[in-house]
N, C-alpha and C positions, 0 to 999 in steps of 0.2 A: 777541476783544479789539478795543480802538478805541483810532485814534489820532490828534492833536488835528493838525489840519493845519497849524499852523506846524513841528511836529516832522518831517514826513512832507516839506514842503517844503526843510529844514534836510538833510534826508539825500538826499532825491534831487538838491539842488542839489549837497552832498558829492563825491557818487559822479560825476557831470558834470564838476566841476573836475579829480577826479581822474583823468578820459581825456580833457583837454585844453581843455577850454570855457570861453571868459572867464567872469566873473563875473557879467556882463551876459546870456548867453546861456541860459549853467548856470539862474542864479533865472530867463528866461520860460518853457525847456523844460518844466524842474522844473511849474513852475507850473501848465501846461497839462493834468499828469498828475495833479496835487492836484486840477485844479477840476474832472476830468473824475471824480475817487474820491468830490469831496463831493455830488456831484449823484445818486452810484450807480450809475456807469460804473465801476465795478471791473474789468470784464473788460479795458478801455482805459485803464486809469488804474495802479493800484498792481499789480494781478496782470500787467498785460504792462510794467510795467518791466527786471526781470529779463532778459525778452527783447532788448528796447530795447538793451540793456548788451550782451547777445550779440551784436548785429549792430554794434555799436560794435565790439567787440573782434576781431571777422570779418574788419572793413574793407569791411562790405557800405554803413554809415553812415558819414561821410566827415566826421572830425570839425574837422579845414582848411577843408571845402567851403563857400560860400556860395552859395545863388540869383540869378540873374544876365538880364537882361532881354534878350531876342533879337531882338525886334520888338515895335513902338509903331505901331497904326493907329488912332487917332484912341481912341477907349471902349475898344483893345482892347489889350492885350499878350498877348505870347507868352515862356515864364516857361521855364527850365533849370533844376531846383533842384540837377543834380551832385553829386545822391547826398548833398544836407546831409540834416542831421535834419527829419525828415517834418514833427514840430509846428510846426519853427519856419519849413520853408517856409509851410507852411500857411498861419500866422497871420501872416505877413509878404504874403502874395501877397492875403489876404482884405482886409486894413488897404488894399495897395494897387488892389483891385477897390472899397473905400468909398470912396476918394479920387477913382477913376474918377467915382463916379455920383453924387458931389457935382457934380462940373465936368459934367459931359455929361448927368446924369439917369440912367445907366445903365453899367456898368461889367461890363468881363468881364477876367480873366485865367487863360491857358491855363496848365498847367506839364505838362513833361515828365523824365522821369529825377530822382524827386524818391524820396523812401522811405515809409514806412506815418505816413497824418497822424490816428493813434491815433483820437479819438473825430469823428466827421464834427460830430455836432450842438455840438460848442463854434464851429467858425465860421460857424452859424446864428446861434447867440449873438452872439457879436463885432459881425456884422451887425446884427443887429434892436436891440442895443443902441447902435450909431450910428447908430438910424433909416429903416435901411433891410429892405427885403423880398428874402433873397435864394435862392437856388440852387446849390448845390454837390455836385460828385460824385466817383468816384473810381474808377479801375480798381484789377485786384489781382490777385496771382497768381491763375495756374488753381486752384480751388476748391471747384467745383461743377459736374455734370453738365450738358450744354446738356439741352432735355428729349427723350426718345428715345434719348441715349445713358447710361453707363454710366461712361465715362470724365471726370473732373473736367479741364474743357476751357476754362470759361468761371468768371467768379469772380461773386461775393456782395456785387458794388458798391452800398458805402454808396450810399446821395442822402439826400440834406439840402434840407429847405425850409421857410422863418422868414420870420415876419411880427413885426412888432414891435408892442405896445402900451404904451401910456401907464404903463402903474404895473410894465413893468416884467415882468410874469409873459407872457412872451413865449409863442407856436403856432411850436414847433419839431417838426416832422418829422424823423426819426432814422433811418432803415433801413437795413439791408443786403436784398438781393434773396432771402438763402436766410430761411425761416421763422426757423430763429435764427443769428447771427453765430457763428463760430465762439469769438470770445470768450465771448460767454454758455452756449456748448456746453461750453466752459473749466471756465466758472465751476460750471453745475451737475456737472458730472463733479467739481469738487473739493469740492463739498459733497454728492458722492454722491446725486442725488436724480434723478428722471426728470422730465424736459420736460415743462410742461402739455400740451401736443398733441404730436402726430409732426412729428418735425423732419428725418427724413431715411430710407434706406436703412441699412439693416443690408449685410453680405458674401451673404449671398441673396437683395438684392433688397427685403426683405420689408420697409415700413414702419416704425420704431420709434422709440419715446420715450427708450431709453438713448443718451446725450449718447458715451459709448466707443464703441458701435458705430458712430454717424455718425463720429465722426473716423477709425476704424480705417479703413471704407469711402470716406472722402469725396466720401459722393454725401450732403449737404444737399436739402432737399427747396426749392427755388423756391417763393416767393410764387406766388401762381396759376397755380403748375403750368406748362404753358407760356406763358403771359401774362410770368411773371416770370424766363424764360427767354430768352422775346425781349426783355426792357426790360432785360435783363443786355447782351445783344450790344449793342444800340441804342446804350445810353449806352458802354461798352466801346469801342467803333467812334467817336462823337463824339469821347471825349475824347482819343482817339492822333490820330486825321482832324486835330482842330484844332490840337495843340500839337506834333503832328510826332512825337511819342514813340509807347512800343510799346504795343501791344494786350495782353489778357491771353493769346492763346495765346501771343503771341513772348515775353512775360515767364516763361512756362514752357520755353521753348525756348533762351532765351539766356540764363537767370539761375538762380542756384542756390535762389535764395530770393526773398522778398518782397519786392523792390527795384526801383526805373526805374519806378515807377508812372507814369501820367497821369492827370491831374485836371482840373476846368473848377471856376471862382469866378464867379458872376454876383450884382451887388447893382445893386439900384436904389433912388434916393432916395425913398422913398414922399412926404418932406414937399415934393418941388417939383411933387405931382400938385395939379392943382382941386379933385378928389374927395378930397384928404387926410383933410379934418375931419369930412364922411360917412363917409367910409371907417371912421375910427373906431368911431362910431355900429353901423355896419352889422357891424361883426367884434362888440360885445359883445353886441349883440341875437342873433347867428348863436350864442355861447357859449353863453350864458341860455339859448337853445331848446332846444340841444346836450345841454345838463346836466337841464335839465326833461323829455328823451321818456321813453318810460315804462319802464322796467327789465324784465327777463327775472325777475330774482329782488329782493327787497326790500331787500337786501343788497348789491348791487351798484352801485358810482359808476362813471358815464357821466364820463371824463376828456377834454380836451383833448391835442391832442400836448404835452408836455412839462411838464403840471401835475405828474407825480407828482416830475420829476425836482426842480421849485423846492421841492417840499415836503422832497425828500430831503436838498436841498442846507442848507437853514433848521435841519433836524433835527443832519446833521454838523455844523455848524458850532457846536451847541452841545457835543454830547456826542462829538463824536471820527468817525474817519473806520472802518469796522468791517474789519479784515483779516484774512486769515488766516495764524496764530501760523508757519504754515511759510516761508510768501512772505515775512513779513515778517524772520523770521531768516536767508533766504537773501537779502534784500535788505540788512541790515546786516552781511551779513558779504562784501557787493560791494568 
């Protein structure tokens, strides 16, 4: 079934008012979860709402709570979100890293104790659509094995990285560190189908493509193996180091669940660079060559980070956001 995004936005703003959220907060949360459904973020969007609403009703999501500035060092802040709602630190603390790197050329803000900022590449978006190049990331509960162990120690921190262009169809980089997010492990497990590649460990151990086994085990298989095991710690360890908040083991150690995250926002003004107007130049010729090398099969299109999502988004917005009949009956009857 599909469902037309002003309706999908009318119900998740709904269910928002109704645990507390002015009306102002309610429609950008809401928002942020429609625009991450129309671009094909499903797993971040309309299928983890329901959850969203869980940890509202837990008290794990702090629906009083606002983010609150700790320290100002010149390009830099240091950012509390106090356990508000994840999207809307996110997209409060991103807005305020663009206002940074309008004034300075470069902006950064740290956050600590904030909660899950659902789809990482919407504020690649935000960014590259205020003209700027930016960088963002994320810790998260334990997750995922470090590589060598066994035990899910270390988590599957999104990073985010956006360039913006001219007409609009922005190079967003989108990833979590395990081969698939656990949302997308969600999603194929609810459409019952197996993984194009191995995504992780089965309970022996043993490689597999079924999206149950990884989650029953929670051993995700890392991006490059151990490459994507140490750029898990790396950035994990940056973003507590800067913002004063916890790590992902102490997030396992002191929390019940997915909560007290640390994050890092960095945007820079690309238009106050000399090199802006090349710069231009130099990213669509780098596309063109990108989309022209030669194919493995004849059938196969050479993508940019984030083309398939603007096509996805062009496509929902005509014909309806595509859900499943279950989520969505257990989302209207929140």
């Amino acid at each position: 079934m599909r469902i037309q995004a002003k309706i999908m936005q009318d119900e998740f703003s709904r269910i928002l008012l109704s645990r507390g959220y002015s009306l102002e907060l309610a429609t950008e949360s809401a928002k942020n979860f429609v625009n991450n459904s129309l671009d094909g973020m499903y797993s971040h969007g309309v299928n983890r709402f329901p959850r969203v609403i869980e940890y509202i009703d837990k008290g794990y999501i702090k629906v009083d709570a606002k983010e609150s500035v700790e320290q100002s060092i010149g390009a830099i802040e240091i950012w509390n979100g106090n356990l508000a709602m994840g999207n809307l630190v996110a997209t409060h603390a991103m807005q305020r890293t663009i206002d940074l790197a309008k004034i300075h050329g470069i902006g950064a803000v740290a956050i600590k104790n904030t909660n899950h900022w659902m789809r990482g590449g919407a504020y690649g978006w935000q960014a590259a659509n205020a003209g700027c190049a930016s960088i963002c990331w994320t810790n998260t509960m334990p997750n995922m094995p470090a590589w060598g162990s066994i035990e899910a120690i270390i988590g599957n921190n999104p990073f985010v990285l956006s360039i913006p262009r001219k007409n609009g169809k922005h190079v967003v980089v989108d990833m979590a560190l395990s081969q698939f997010s656990y949302g997308k492990i969600e999603e194929y497990k609810l459409l019952n189908k197996e993984l194009a590649v191995y995504g992780g460990f089965n309970k022996e151990g043993k490689l597999t493509k079924d999206p149950k086994e990884i989650e029953e085990s929670l051993r995700p298989l890392p991006v490059g193996y151990w490459k994507g095991s140490a750029l898990s710690v790396g950035l994990d360890i940056f973003a507590s180091f800067i913002s004063g908040g916890l790590s992902t083991p102490l997030i396992g150690q002191e929390c019940e669940s997915e909560y007290s995250l640390s994050q890092i926002m960095i945007a820079i003004d690309v238009k106050k660079l000399d090199s802006y107007n090349n710069s231009d130049d130099i990213l669509e010729k780098t596309l063109e060559l990108l989309k022209a090398a030669k194919k493995d099969k004849e059938d196969t299109e050479i993508r940019y980070p984030a083309e398939r999502e603007y096509r996805t988004r062009v496509e929902n917005l005509e014909k309806g956001i595509p859900v499943n009949e279950d989520i969505w009956d257990k989302i209207r009857k929140l």
